[in-house]
LUMFI-183558 format. One record per residue (C-alpha): residue in three letters; y negated, x, z negated. Coordinates in steps of 0.02 Angstrom, whole numbers. Layout:
<'ALA', <Y, X, Z>> ...
This chain:
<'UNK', <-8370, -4711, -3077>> <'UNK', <-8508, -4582, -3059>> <'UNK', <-8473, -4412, -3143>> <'UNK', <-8550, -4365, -3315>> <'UNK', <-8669, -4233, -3257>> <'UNK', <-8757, -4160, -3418>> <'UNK', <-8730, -4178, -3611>> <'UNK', <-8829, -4214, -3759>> <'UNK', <-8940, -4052, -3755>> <'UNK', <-8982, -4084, -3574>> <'UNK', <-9025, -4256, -3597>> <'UNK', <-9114, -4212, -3765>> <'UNK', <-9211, -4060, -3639>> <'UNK', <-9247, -4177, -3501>> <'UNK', <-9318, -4312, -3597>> <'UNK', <-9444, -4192, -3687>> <'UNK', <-9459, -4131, -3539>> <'UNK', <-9570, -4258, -3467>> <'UNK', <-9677, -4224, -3617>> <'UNK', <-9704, -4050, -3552>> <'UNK', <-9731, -4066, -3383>> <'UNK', <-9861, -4185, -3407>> <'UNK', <-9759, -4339, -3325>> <'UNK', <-9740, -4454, -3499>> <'UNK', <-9937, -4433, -3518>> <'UNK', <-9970, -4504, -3333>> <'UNK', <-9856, -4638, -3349>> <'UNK', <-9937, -4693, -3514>> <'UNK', <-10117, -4673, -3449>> <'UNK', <-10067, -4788, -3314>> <'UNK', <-10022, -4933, -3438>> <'UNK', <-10155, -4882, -3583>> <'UNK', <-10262, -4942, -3420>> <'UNK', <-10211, -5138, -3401>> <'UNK', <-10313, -5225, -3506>> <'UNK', <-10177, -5336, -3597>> <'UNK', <-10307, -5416, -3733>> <'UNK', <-10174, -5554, -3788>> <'UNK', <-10315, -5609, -3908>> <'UNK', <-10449, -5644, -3737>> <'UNK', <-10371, -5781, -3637>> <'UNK', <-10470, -5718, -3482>> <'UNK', <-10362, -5566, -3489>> <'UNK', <-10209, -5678, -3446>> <'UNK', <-10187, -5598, -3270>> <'UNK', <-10177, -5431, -3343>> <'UNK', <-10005, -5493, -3474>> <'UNK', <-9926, -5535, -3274>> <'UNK', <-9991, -5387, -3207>> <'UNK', <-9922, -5259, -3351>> <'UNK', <-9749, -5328, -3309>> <'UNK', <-9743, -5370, -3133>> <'UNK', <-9823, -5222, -3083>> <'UNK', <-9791, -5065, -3205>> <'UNK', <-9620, -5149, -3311>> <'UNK', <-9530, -5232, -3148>> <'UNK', <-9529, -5065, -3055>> <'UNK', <-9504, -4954, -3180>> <'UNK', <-9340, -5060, -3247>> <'UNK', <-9270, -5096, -3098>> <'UNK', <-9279, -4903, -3048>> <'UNK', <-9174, -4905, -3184>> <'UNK', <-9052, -5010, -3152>> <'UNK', <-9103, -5188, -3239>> <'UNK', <-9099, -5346, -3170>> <'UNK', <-9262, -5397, -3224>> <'UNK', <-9312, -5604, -3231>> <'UNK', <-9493, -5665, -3312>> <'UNK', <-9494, -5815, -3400>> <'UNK', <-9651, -5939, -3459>> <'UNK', <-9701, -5940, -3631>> <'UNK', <-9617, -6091, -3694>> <'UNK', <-9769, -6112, -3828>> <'UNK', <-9848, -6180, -3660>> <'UNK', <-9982, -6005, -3661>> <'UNK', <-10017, -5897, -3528>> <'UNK', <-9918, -5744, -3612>> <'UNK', <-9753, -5717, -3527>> <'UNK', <-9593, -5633, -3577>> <'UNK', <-9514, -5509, -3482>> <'UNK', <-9313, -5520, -3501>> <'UNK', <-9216, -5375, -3384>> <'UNK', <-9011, -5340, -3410>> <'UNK', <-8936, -5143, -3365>> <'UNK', <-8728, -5250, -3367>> <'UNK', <-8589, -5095, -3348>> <'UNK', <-8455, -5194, -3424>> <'UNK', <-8394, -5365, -3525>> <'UNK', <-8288, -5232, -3640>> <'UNK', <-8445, -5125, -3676>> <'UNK', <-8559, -5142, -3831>> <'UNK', <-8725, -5205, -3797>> <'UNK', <-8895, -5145, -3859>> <'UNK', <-9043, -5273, -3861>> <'UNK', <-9210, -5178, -3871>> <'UNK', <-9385, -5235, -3874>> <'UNK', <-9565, -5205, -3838>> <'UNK', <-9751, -5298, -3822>> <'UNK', <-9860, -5263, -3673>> <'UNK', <-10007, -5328, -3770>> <'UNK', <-10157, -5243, -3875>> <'UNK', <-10286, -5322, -3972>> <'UNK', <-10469, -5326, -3936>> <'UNK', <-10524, -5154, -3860>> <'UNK', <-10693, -5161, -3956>> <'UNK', <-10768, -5040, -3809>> <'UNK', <-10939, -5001, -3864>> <'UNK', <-10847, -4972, -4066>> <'UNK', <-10765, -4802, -4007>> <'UNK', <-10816, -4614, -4052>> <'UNK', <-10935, -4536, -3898>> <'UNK', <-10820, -4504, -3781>> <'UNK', <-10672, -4606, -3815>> <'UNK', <-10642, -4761, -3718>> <'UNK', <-10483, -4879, -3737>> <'UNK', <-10430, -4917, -3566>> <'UNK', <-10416, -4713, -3515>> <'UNK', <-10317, -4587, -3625>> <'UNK', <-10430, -4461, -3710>> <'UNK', <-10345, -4307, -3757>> <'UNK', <-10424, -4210, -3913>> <'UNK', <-10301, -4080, -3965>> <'UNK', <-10148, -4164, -4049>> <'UNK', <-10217, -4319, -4028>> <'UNK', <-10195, -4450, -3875>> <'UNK', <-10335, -4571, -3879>> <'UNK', <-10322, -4769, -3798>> <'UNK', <-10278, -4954, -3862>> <'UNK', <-10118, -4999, -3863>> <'UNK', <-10072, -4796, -3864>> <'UNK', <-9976, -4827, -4037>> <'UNK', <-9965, -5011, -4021>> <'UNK', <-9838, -5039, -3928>> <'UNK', <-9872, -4940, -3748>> <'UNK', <-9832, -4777, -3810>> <'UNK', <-9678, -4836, -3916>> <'UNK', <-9591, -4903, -3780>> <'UNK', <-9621, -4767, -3664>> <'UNK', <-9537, -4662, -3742>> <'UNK', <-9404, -4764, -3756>> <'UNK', <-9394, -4801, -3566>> <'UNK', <-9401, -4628, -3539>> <'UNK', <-9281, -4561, -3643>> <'UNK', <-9152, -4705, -3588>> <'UNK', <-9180, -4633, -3404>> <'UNK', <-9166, -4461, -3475>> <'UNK', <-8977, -4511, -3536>> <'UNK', <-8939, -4626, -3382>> <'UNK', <-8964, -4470, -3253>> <'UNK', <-8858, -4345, -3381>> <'UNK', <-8723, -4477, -3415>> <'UNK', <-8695, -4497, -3199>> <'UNK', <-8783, -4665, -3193>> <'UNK', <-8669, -4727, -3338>> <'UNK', <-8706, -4759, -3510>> <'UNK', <-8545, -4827, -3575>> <'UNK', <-8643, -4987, -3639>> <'UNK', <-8755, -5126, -3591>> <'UNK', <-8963, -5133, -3620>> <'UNK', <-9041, -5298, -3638>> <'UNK', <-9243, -5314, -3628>> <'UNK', <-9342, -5401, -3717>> <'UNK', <-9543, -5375, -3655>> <'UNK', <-9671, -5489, -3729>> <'UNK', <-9868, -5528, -3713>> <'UNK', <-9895, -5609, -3868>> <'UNK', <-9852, -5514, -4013>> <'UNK', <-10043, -5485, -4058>> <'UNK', <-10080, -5677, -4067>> <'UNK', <-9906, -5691, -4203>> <'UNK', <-9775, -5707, -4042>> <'UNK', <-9796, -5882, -4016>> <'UNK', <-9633, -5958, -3919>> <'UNK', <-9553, -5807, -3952>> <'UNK', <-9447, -5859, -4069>> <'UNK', <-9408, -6028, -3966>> <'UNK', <-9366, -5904, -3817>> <'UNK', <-9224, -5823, -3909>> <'UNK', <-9168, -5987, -3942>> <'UNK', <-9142, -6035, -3771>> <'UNK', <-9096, -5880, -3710>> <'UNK', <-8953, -5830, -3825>> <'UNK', <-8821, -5802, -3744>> <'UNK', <-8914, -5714, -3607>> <'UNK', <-8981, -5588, -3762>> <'UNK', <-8793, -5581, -3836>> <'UNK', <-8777, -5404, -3937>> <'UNK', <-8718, -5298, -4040>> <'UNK', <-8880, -5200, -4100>> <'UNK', <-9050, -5203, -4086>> <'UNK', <-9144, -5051, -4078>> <'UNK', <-9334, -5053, -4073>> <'UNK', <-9495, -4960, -4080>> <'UNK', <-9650, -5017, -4175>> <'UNK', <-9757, -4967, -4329>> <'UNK', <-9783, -4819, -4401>> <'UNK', <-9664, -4683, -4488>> <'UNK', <-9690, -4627, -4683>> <'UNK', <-9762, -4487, -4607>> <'UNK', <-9802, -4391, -4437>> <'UNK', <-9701, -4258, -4483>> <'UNK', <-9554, -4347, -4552>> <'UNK', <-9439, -4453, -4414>> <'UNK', <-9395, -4642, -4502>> <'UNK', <-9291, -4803, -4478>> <'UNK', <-9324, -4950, -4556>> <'UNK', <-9211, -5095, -4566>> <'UNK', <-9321, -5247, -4556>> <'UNK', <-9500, -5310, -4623>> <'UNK', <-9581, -5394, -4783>> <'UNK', <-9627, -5554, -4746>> <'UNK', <-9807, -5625, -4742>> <'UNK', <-9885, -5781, -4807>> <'UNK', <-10061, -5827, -4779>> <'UNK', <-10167, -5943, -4889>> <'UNK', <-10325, -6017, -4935>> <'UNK', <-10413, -6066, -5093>> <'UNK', <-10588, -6176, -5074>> <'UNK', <-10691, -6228, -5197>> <'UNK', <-10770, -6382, -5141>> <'UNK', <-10914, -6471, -5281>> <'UNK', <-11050, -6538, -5193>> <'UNK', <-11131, -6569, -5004>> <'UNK', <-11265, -6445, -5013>> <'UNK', <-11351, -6308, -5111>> <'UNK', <-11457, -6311, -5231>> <'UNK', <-11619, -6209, -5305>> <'UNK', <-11553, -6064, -5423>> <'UNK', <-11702, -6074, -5537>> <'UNK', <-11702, -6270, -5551>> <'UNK', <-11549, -6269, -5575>> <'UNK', <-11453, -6135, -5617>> <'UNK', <-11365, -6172, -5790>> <'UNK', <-11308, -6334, -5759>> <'UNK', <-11217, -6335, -5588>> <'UNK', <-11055, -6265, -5592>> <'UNK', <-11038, -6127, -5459>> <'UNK', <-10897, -6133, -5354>> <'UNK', <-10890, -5949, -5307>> <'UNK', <-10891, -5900, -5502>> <'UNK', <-10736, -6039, -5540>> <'UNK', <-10649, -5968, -5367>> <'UNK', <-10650, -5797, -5444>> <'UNK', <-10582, -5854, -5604>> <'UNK', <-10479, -5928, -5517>> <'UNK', <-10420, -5777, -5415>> <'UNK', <-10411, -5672, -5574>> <'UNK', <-10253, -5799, -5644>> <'UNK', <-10181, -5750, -5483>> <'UNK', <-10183, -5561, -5489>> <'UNK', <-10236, -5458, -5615>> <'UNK', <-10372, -5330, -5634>> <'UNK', <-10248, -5181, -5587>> <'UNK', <-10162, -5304, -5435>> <'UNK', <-10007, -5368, -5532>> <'UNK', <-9981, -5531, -5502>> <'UNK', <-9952, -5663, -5620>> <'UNK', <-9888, -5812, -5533>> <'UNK', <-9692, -5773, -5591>> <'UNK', <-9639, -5882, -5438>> <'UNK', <-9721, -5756, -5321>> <'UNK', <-9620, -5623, -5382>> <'UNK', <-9455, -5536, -5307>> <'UNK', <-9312, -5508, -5383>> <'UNK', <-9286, -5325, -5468>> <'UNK', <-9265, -5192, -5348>> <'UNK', <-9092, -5175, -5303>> <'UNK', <-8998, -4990, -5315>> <'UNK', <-9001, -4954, -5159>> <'UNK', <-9164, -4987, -5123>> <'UNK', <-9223, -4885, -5248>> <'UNK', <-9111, -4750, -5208>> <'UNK', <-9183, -4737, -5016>> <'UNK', <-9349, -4757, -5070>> <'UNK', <-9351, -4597, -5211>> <'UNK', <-9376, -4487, -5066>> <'UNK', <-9512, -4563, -4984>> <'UNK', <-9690, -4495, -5010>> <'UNK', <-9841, -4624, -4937>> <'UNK', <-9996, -4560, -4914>> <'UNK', <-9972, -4376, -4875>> <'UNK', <-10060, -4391, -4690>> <'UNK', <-10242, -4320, -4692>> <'UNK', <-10330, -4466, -4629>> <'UNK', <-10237, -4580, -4759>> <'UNK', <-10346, -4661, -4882>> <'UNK', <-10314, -4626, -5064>> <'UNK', <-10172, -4715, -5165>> <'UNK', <-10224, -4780, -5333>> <'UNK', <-10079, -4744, -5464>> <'UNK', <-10121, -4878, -5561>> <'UNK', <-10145, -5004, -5435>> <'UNK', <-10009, -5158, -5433>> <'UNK', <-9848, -5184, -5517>> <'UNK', <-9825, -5055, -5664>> <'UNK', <-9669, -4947, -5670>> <'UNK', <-9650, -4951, -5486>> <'UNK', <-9678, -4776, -5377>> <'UNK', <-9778, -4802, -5249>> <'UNK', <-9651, -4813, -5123>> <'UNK', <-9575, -4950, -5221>> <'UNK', <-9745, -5072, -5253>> <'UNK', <-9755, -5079, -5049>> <'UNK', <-9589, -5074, -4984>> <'UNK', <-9480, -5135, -5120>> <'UNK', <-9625, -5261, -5181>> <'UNK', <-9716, -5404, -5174>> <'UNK', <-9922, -5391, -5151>> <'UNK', <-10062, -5513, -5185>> <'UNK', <-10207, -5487, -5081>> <'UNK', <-10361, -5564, -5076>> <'UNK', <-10429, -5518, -4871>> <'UNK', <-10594, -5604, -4867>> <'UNK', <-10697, -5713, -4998>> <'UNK', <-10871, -5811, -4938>> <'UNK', <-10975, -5932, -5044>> <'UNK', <-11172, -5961, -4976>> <'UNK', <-11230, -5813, -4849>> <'UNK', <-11216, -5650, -4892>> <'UNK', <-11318, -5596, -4733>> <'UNK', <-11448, -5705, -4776>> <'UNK', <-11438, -5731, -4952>> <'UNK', <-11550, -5870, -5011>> <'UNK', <-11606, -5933, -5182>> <'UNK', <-11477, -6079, -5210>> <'UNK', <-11309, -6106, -5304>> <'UNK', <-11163, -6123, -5163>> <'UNK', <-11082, -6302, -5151>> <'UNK', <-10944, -6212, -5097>> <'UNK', <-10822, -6058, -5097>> <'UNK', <-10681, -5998, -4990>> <'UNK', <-10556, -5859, -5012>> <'UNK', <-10431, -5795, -4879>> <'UNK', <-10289, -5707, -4989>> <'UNK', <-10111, -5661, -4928>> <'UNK', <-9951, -5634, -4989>> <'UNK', <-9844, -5491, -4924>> <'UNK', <-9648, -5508, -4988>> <'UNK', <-9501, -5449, -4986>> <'UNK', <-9309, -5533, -4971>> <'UNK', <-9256, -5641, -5102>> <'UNK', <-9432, -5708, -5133>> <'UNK', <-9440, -5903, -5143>> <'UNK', <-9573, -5875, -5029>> <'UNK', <-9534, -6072, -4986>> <'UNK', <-9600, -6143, -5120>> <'UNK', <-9782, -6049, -5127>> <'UNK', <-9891, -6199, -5132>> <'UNK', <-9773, -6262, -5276>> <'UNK', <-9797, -6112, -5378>> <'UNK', <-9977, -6095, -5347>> <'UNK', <-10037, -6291, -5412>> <'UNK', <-9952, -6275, -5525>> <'UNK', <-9987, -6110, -5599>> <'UNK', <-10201, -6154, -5576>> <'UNK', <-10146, -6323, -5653>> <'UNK', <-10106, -6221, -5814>> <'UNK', <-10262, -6142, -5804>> <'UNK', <-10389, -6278, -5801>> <'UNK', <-10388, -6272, -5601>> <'UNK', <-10320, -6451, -5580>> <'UNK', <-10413, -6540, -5449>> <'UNK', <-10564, -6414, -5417>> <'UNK', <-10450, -6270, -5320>> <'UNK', <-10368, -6328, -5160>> <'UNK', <-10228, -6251, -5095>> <'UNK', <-10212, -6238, -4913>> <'UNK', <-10038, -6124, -4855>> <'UNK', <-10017, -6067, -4681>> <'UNK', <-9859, -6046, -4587>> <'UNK', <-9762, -5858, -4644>> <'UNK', <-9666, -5767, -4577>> <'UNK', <-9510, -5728, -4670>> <'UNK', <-9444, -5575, -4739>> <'UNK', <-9293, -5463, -4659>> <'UNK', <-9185, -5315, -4705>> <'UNK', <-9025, -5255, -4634>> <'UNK', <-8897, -5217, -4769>> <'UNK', <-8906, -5029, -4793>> <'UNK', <-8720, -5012, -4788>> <'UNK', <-8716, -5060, -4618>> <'UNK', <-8639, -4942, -4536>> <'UNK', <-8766, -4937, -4377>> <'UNK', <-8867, -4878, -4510>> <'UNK', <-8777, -4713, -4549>> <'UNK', <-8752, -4695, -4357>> <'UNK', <-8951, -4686, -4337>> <'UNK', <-8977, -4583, -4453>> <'UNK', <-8842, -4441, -4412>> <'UNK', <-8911, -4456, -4228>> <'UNK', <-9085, -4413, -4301>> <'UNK', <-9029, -4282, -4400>> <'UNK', <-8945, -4192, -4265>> <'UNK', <-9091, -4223, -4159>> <'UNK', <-9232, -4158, -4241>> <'UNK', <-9137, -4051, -4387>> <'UNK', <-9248, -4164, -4515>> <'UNK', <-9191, -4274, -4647>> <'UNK', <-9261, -4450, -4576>> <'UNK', <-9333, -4570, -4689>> <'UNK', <-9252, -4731, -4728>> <'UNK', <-9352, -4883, -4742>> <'UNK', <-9257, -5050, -4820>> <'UNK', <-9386, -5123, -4736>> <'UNK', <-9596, -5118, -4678>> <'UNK', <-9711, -5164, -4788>> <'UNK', <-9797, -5237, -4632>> <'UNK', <-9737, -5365, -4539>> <'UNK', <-9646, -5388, -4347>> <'UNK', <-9564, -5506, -4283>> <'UNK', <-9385, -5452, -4343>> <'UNK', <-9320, -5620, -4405>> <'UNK', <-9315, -5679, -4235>> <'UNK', <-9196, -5529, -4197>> <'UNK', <-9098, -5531, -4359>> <'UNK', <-9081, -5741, -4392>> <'UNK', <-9113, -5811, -4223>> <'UNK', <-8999, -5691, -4117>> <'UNK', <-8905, -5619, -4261>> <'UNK', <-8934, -5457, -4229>> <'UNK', <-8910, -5295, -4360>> <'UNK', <-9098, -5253, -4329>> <'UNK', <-9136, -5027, -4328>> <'UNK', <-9292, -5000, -4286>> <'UNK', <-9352, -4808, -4254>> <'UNK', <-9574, -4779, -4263>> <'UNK', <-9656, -4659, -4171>> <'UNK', <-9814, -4683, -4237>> <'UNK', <-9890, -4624, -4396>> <'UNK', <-9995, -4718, -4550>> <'UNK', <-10155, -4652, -4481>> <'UNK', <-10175, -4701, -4304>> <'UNK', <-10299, -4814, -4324>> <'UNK', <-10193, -4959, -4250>> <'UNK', <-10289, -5125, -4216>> <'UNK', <-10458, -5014, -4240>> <'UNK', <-10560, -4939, -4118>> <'UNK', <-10521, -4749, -4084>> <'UNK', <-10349, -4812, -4104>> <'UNK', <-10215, -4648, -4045>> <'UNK', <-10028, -4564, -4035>> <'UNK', <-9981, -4387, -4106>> <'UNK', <-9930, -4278, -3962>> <'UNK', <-9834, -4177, -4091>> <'UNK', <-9734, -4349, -4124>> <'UNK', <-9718, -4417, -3986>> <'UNK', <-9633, -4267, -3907>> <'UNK', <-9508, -4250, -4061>> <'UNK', <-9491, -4452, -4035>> <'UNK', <-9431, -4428, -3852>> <'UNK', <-9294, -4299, -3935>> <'UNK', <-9251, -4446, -4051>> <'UNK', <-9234, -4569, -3932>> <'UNK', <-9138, -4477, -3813>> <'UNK', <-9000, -4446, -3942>> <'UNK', <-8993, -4596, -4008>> <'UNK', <-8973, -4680, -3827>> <'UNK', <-8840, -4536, -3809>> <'UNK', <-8741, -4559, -3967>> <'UNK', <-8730, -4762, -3929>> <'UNK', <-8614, -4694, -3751>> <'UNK', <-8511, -4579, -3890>> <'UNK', <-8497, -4717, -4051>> <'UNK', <-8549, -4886, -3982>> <'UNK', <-8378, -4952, -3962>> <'UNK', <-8289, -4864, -4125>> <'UNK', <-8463, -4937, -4232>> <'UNK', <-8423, -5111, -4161>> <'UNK', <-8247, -5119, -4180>> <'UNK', <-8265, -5051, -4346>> <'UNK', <-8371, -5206, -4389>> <'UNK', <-8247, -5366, -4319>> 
């Protein structure tokens, strides 16, 4: 067995150090620059290319068997799986990351910005994919080599890699993947990197992710329009009954009124890790409305304890072109975002119904899209406590807890499929502009996050095996 050469302070020091020396910043201007559009199926050679040529390497310097598998959803977005194995009597971590961006949108960026080449402006690292997910699992990678060098080559537990291409096209065969591939990604804890913290300033973990249900709502009366000043009056207009419609749905101050759609109350806990938190507080975040969505909730509580009713696009006639006829039809894109415990299952149910009651029978259609389920680890688990202790004495901050994100990533796969206790650890911040063009990472955070990272990875070699037996 190779000595223990270093501690947690030097690992801690070494890990940040690549931040200093400018090393962490090459390595992630070398990935910012495949362009892995999952969304452009011409970029397809670039998904093989992120992980033959810069994740291969890189993990097998590190130790990992590394094996790439096809996309079992038949695409052209592979998956990455790579294995670090010291022993069958060690604890095993499975961790996770996506090579893929969405749509660069080149010509949509600030004068001199451009996604495919970090831009640094001050505190602020410009490039797509920077916050979602490049940069996240950077630092993860490099802190994990930080702790393999001070710990002699031997972290007193097993890493398990999961790398995919198609998170930003909703992971398709992902989930399948996992289901074949098990036992191969057998654990005891996943620990992961996506999404943003509460707050640059304030490190967070959050536990799992609401869910997300898309659906639509047409109003469908006749083939074609018709002449608003002939008749106008007497045809009834579908946008105008769609937005009646809408308005039994959700209220004027975004409550919603469909009682099926609702969670159940907030349990203690939840409420008691979410008094602390504070949304909003970043300077580029947009203004929260007080009186906005379910009342007697704080903030903190209406999106991450809560069920929302949004309403993401609406269209009836042309509004580019708008021309002088009633609309035969109209068409709203709304989505629910939802917590656990919400019988999320039975949303078309709920929703006839409820526009049934209202005088909606047979003129709104219903159309529901597949969701994605809700997660949260229980926040008694003790690999909960663990994290945030190793944060703690990391950065010398109280962390943030987070039940659970009021966005959504793939966690059930982790938590149901593989039955995994999912802790998940952000190192980006709500205003990064994630998804939109002059998209970037904090260098302020994403030094700290190295810190974070390397302590955690270090505190797995000291508790792993205690945490695990502790749970059997």
């Amino acid at each position: 067995m190779t000595k223990q050469i270093g501690n947690r302070e030097s690992a801690i020091a070494a890990a940040v150090a690549t931040y200093d020396s400018g090393k962490f910043l090459s390595d992630l201007d070398r990935r910012v620059a495949f362009r892995t559009e999952s969304q452009e199926a011409q970029q397809a050679s670039a998904l093989h290319a992120y992980l033959n040529e810069e994740m291969v390497p890189t993990l097998e310097r590190l130790g990992f068997t590394t094996r790439l598998v096809s996309n079992p959803a038949g695409i052209d977005a592979p998956v990455l799986l790579a294995t670090r194995h010291e022993g069958d009597d060690l604890p095993t971590v499975v961790t996770y990351g996506h090579g893929d961006v969405v749509r660069g949108y080149d010509n949509q960026w600030n004068k001199g910005l451009e996604p495919w080449k970090i831009v640094v402006d001050g505190n602020r690292w410009y490039g797509r994919g920077i916050a979602d997910n490049k940069g996240q699992h950077s630092v993860n990678l490099a802190a994990l080599e930080a702790v393999i060098e001070a710990r002699g080559g031997n972290l007193g537990y097993n890493v398990k890699i999961i790398f995919e291409t198609g998170e930003e096209i909703d992971s398709p065969g992902l989930n399948q993947l996992c289901a074949n591939e098990k036992e191969y990604l057998k654990g005891d804890l996943f620990l992961a990197s996506d999404g943003p913290r509460v707050s640059a300033e304030r490190p967070t973990i959050f536990l799992g992710s609401r869910g997300e249900l898309n659906f639509d709502l047409e109003v469908n009366l006749r083939d074609g329009g018709h002449h608003s000043g002939n008749w106008g009056g007497v045809l009834r207009n579908p946008a105008v009954v769609l937005a009646h419609a809408i308005g039994t749905l959700v209220d004027r101050d975004g409550r919603i009124l469909v009682e099926g759609l609702l969670p159940p109350p907030i349990q203690p806990a939840v409420r008691e890790a979410l008094a602390d938190i504070e949304l909003g507080t970043d300077a580029n975040a947009p203004e929260i409305d007080p009186t906005w969505g379910q009342p007697g909730l704080s903030s903190a509580e209406r999106v991450l304890g809560w069920n929302a009713l949004e309403v993401l696009a609406f269209k009836a006639g042309n509004p580019d072109a708008v021309v002088n006829a009633v609309p035969p039809t109209a068409r709203a894109h709304c989505q629910l975002r939802f917590v656990v415990g919400t019988d999320w299952q039975n949303t078309e149910k709920y929703l006839e119904e409820h526009l049934a009651c209202h005088g909606y029978k047979d003129l709104v259609k219903v159309i529901v899209k597949p969701a994605v389920p809700a997660t949260r680890l229980d926040l008694d688990d003790p690999w909960v406590d663990w994290a945030l202790k190793s944060i703690s004495q990391s950065t010398g901050k109280k962390p943030a807890l987070i039940p659970n994100l009021g966005g959504t990533v793939p966690n059930v796969i982790f938590a149901e499929t593989l039955g995994l206790p999912t802790v998940w650890v952000p190192h980006s911040y709500p205003a990064c502009s994630q998804h939109a063009p002059n998209e970037h990472f904090l260098g302020s955070v994403a030094r700290e996050s190295l810190a974070v990272m390397a302590g955690l990875w270090w505190d797995l070699g000291q508790d792993g095996s205690k945490i695990v037996e502790s749970k059997r």
